[in-house]
C-alpha positions as CSV (number, residue, x, y, z in Angstrom):
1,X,147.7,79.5,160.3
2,X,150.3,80.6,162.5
3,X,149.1,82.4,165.4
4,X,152.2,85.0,164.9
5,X,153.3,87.5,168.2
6,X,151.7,87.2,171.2
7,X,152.4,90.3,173.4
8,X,156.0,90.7,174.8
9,X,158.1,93.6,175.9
10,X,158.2,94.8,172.2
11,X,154.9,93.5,170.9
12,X,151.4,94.4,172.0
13,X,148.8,92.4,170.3
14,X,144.8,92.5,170.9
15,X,142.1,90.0,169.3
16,X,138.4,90.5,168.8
17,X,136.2,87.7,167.0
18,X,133.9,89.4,164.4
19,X,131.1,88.2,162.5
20,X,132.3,88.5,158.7
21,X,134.2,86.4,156.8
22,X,138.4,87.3,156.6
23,X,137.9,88.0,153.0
24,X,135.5,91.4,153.9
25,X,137.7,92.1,156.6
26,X,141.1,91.7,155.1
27,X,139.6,93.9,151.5
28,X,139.3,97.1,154.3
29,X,142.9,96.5,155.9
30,X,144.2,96.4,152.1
31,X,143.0,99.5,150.9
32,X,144.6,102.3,152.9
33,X,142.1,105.1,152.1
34,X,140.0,103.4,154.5
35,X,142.8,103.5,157.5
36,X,141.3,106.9,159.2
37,X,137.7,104.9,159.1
38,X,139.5,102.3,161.1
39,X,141.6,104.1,163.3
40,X,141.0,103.8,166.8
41,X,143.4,106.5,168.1
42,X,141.9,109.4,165.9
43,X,145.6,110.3,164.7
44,X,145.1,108.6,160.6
45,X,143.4,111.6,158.9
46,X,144.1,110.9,155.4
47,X,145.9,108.6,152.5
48,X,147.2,111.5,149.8
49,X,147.9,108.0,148.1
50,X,144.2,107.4,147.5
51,X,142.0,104.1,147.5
52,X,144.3,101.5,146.1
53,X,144.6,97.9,147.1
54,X,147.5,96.8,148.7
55,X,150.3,94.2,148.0
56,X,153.8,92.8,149.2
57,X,156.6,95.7,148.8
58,X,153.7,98.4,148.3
59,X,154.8,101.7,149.7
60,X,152.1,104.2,151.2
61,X,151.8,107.3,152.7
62,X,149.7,108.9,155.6
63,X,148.6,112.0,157.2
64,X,149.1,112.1,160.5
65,X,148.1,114.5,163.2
66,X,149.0,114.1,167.5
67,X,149.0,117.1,168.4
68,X,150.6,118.6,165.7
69,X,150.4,117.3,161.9
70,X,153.0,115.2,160.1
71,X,153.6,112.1,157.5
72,X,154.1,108.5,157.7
73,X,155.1,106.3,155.0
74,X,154.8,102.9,155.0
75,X,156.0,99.7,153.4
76,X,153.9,96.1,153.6
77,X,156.3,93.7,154.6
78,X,153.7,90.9,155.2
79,X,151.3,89.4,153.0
80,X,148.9,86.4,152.6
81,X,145.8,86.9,150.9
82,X,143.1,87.3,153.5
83,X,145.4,85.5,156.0
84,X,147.6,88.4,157.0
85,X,148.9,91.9,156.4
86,X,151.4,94.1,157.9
87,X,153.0,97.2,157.5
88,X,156.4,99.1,158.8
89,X,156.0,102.8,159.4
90,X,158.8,105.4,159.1
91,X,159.5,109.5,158.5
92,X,159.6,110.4,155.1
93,X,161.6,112.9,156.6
94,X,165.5,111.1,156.0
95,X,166.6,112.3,159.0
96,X,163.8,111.6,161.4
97,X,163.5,108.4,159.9
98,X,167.1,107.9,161.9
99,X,165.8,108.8,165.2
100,X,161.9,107.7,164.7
101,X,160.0,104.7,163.0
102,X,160.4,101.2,162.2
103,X,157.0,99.8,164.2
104,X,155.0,97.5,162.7
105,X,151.3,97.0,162.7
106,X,150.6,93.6,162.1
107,X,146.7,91.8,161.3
108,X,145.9,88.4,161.0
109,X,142.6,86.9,160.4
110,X,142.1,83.4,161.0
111,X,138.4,82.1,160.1
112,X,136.1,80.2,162.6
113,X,132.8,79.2,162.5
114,X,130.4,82.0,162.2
115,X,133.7,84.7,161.1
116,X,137.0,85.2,161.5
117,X,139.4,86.1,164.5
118,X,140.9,89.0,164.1
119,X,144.7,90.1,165.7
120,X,146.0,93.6,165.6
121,X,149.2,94.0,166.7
122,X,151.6,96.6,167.7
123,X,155.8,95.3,167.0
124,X,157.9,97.9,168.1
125,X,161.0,94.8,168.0
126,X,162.2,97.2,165.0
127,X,161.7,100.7,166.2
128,X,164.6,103.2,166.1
129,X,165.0,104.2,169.7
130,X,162.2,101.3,171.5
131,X,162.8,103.7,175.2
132,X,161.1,106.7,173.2
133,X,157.9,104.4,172.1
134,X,157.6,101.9,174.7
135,X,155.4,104.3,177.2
136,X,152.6,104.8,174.7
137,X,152.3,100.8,175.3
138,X,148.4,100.8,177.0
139,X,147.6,103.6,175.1
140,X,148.2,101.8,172.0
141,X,146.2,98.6,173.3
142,X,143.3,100.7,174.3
143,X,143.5,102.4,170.7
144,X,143.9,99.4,168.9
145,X,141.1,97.4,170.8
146,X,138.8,100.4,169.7
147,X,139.9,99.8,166.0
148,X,138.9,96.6,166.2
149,X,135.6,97.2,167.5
150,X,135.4,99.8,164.1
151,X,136.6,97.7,162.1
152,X,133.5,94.9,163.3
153,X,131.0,98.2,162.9
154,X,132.3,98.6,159.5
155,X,132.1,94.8,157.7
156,X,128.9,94.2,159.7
157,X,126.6,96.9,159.3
């Protein structure tokens, strides 16, 4: 398996090794009603799409809330069947979508001995204006290291 982005000036990636196999861990990153379980940064708070699982192409939406609330919909761009999973995240709003979105959040799972190792990351390579997102960058890896340590609570309890 390709080891896929490593952290650059538009990519932020964290890895955690959990105890499950990829197969557990990649059936909760597929169905997006379980997002807000995940979510390390408290700002998922629901799926109006409900508890589906997810495939190439799929669109979904999210409810959002930083401060204020708002909507996300996203499209999975990336898929391999326990392997790998990503989606790219934009306003359903037209014309926010033209000033804000176009991140991606990227997992991959790569099995080892005893469970899999697991890499969230953060691709901003895509985003409409990268200056307006690019500050929230440690924020994000402390977030996203904290939804990795829910996502190992989750598929090991």
């Amino acid at each position: 398996m390709s080891t896929g982005p490593t952290s650059t000036k538009d990519v932020e990636t964290v890895e955690r090794f959990i105890a499950a196999p990829a197969e557990k861990i990649f059936d909760l990153l597929a169905d997006p009603s379980r997002h807000r379980d995940i979510d390390g940064s408290g700002t998922v708070k629901a799926s109006p799409d409900g508890s589906r699982r997810l495939a190439l192409g799929d669109r979904f939406g999210m409810d959002m809330k930083m401060g204020i609330g708002y909507s996300m919909v996203s499209t999975v761009i990336e898929f391999d069947e326990n392997r790998r999973i990503a989606w790219q995240s934009t306003s359903p709003i037209k014309v926010l979508g033209l000033v804000v979105g176009g991140r991606i959040w990227r997992y991959e799972l790569e099995p080892t001995e005893g469970g899999t190792l697991v890499r969230e990351s953060w691709d901003v390579s895509q985003e409409r204006i990268k200056a307006m997102v690019r500050p929230m960058r440690a924020k994000t890896r402390e977030n996203m290291e904290k939804t990795l340590a829910r996502i190992e609570e989750l598929v090991t309890a």
